[in-house]
C-alpha positions in Angstrom: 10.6 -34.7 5.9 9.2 -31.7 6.7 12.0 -29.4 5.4 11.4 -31.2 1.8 7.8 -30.5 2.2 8.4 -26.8 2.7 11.0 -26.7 0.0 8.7 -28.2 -2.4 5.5 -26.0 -1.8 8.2 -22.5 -1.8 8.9 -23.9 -5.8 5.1 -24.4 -6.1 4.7 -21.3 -5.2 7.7 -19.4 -7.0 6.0 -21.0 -10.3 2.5 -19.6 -9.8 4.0 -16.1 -9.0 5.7 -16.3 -12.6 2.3 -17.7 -13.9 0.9 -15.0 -12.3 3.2 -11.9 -13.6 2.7 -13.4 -17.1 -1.2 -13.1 -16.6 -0.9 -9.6 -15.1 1.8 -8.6 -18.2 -1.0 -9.9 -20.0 -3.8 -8.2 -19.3 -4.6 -5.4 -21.4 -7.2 -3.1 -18.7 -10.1 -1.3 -18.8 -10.2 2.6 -19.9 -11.0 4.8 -16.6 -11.6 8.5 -16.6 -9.5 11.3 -15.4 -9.8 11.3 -11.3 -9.5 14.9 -9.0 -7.9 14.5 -6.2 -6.7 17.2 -3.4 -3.3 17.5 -2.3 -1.4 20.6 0.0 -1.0 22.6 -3.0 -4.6 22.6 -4.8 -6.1 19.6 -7.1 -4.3 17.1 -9.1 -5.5 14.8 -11.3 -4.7 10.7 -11.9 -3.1 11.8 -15.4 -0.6 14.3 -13.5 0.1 11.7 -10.8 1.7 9.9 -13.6 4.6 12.5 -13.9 6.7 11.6 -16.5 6.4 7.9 -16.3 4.0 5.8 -18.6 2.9 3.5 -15.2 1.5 5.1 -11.7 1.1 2.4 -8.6 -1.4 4.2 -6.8 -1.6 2.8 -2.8 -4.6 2.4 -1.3 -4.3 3.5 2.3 -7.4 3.5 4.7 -5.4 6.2 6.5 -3.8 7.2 9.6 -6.3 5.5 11.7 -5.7 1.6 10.3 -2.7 -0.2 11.8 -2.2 -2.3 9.1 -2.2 0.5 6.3 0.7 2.1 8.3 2.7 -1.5 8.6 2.7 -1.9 4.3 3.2 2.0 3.7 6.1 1.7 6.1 7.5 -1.4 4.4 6.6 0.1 0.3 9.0 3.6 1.6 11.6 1.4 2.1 11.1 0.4 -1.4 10.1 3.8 -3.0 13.7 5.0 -4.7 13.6 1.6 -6.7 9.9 1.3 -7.0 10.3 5.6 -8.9 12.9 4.0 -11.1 10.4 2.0 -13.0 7.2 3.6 -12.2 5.5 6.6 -10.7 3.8 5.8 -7.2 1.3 7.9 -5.1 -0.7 6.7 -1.8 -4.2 7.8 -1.7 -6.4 8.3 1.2 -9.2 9.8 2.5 -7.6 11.8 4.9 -7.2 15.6 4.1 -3.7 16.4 2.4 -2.9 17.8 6.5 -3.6 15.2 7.8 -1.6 13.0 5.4 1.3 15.2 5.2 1.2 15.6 9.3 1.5 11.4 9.3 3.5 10.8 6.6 6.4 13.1 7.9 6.2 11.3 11.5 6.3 8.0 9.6 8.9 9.6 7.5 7.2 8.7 4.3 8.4 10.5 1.2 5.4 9.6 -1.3 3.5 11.5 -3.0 0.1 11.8 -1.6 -3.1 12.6 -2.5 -6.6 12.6 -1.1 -9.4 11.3 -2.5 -11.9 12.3 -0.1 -14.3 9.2 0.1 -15.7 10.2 -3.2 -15.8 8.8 -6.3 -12.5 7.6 -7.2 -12.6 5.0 -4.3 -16.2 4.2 -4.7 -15.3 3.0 -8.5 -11.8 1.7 -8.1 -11.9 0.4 -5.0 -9.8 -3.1 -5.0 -12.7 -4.6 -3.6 -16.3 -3.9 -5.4 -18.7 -2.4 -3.3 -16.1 -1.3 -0.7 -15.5 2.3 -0.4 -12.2 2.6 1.7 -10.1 -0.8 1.2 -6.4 -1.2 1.2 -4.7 -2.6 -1.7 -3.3 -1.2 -4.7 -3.7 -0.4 -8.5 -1.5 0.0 -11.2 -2.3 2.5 -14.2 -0.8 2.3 -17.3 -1.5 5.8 -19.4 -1.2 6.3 -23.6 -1.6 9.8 -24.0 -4.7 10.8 -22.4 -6.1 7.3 -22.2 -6.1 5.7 -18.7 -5.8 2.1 -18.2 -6.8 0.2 -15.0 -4.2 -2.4 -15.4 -4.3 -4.8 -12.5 -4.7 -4.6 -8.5 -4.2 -6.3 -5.6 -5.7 -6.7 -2.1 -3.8 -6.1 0.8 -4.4 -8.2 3.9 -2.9 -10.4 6.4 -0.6 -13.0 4.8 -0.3 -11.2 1.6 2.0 -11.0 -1.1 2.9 -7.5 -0.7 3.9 -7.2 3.2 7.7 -8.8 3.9 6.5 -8.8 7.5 4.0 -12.2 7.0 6.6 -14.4 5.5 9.2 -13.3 7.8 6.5 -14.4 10.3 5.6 -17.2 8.9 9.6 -18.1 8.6 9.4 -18.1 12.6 6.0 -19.8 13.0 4.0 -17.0 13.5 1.1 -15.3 12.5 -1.9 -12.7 12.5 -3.3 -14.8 15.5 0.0 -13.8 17.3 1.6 -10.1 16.1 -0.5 -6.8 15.7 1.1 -4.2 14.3 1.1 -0.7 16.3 2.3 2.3 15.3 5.3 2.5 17.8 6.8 -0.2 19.9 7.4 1.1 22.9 8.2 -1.4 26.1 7.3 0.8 29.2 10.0 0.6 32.2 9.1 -1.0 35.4 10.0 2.3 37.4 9.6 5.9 35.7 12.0 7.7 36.8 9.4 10.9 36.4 6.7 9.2 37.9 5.2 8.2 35.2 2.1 10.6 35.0 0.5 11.0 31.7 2.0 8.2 29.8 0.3 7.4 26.4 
């Protein structure tokens, strides 16, 4: 009875997400202006991020001090040769473009970053009003020199956008059970070195 159950909400839920896309395909966005941003090779702009694609999902990321920023930005690199095919992508942050090149190369991340500083881009297109450094994710759409805010989404625990919650949630598992750190690491019983200044 129970498998029934679960097979029945999974087709509830596989309509709403095409309810959902249709809404989002939709929606026709709001004009934004032109953002600066700093990167390691002097400023950029929102319109360059585009490249030569007419669609830019720009990534959130609270930076190299969240956890949970790391897990989805490790999961979306995965993604990223298939996500470029369709779309342009950058992750944003409010680290400095040293920083974020220092962590995304021990992550192994190959997006293209860009730093927003704190300032005004987050303030005013922050996935959450009145939040200033949240994770999520927006998708632009550009005509020309016009900018569109298309739609966004909020990234969180049991979201849509991380494979790792439904996988989880497959095994009966959730937030209340599984952190995410940013190596898993099991230390021995005995180190053979002695086991002085282990991190």
């Amino acid at each position: 009875m129970a498998d029934e159950k679960i097979i029945e909400l999974e087709g509830q839920i596989g309509e709403l997400i095409v309810e959902l896309n249709a809404l989002r395909k939709a929606n026709p966005g709001t004009p934004v202006r032109n953002y600066a941003f700093a990167t390691r090779t002097g400023e950029t702009t929102l319109l360059d991020l585009f490249g030569d694609k007419d669609k830019l999902l720009a990534i959130h990321n609270m930076g190299q001090g969240c956890r949970y920023c790391t897990l989805w930005a490790d999961g979306f690199n995965g993604l990223l040769a298939h996500l470029e095919s369709a779309m342009s992508v950058a992750l944003l942050s409010k680290d400095s473009p040293e920083t974020q090149r220092r962590f995304a190369n021990s992550r192994g991340w190959r997006f293209q970053l860009a730093s927003h500083g704190g300032e005004d881009y987050m303030r005013e297109q922050s996935v959450v009003p009145g939040q200033n450094n949240y994770p999520g994710a927006v998708v632009y759409e550009r005509d020309g020199d016009i900018i569109l805010r298309k739609n966004t989404c909020v990234f969180g625990p049991g979201d849509l956008y991380c494979a790792m919650w439904s996988l989880l949630g497959l095994a009966g598992l959730g937030e209340e059970e599984w952190t995410p750190q940013y190596a898993y690491w099991r230390r021995p019983e005995k180190l053979d070195d002695g086991g002085l200044n282990v991190l």
